[in-house]
N, C-alpha and C positions, 0 to 999 in steps of 0.2 A: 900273041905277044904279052897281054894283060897276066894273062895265067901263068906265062910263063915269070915275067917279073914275081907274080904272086909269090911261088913257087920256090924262087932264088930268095927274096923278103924272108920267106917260114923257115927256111933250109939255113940261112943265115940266122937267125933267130932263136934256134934251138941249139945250132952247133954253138955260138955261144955260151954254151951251157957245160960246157965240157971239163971245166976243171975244177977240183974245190975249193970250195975260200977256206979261211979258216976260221973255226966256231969256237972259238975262244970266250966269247963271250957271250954265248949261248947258253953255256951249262946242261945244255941237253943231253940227256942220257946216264945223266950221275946218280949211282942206286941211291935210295935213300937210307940214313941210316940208320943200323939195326933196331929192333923192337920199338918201330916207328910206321907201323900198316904197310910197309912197303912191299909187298906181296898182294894186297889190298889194291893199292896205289897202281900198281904196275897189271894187274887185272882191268882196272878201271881204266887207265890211261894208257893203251898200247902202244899209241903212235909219237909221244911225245920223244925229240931226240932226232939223232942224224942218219937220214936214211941214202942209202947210195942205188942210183937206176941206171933205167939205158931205154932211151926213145926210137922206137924203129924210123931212122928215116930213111928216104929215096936210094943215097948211097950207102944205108951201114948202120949198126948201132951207133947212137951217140952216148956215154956217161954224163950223170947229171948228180947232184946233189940235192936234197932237201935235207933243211932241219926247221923241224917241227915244234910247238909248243900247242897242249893242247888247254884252256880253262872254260870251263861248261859248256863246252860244245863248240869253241870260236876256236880255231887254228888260226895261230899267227907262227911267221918265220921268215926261212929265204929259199930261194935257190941260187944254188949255185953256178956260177958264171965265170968266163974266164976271166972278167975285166973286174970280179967282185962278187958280190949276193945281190939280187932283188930283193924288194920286200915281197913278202903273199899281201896284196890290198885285201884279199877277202877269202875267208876259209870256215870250213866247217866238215865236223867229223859227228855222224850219228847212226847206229846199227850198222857198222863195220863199212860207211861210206864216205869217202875224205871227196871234197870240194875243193880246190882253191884255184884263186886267179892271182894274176900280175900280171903288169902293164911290162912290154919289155921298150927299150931304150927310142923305140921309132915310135910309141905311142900306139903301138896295136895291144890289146888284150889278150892273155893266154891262159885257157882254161884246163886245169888238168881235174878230169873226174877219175876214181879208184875207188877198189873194193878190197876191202884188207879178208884176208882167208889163209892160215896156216903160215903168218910171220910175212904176208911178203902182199904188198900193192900191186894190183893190176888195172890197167885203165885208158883210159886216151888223153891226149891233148888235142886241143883244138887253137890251133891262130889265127887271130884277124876271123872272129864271128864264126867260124867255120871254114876259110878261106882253105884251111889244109887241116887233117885229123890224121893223128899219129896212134900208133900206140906204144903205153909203157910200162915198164914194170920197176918194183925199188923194192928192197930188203934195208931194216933196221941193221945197222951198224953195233957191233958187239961193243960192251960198255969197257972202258978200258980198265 
């Protein structure tokens, strides 16, 4: 029964995640303009900007949102939710490996670790300490 609850909790908690908010005032993903390093910029900072995923869960892929900001090392942002965006409480990106956590709405913790390789995030989530571990992957959003 515990496990199962568990279960329903994570599976609840992730499909939550399914719609995108809007990043309006994010700015993420805006090239910089011309003869301004931005080729430089954009070698150094891969991940900054709106990436779209999909969590394997129990029943199915789910879609997800992040948008990312990266400054020396710290990732902050959101994910996306159908009720809105989280914030990421804690992030970090070094030698092509993203970190972040947030807290979702019941107070559990949710870890997503990834490896960026060839444009495109792959990784796990983990909820509630390890309670359930998924896996997922996300692609950068083309700049408009």
């Amino acid at each position: 029964m515990k496990k199962m609850l568990g279960l329903i909790v994570a599976v609840f908690a992730v499909s939550c995640l399914v719609v995108a908010p809007a990043f309006a005032q994010s700015g993420g993903g805006q090239p910089p303009p011309s003869g301004q390093g931005g080729e430089k910029q954009a070698a150094a900072d891969p991940i900054t900007g709106n990436w779209e995923g999909l969590v394997d869960m129990p029943d199915g892929a789910m879609p997800f949102v992040l948008s990312l900001k990266l400054e020396e090392g710290k990732v902050t942002g959101t994910i996306g939710s159908q009720a809105g965006a989280l914030p990421i409480t804690d992030g970090s990106f070094a030698d092509g490996k993203l970190s972040v956590t947030f807290t979702y709405v019941d107070g559990s913790g949710i870890e997503m670790i990834g490896t960026l390789a060839d444009g495109q995030f792959s990784g796990s989530l983990s909820y509630g300490g390890g309670q359930m571990v998924m896996n997922w992957v996300a692609k950068k959003k083309a700049a408009k």
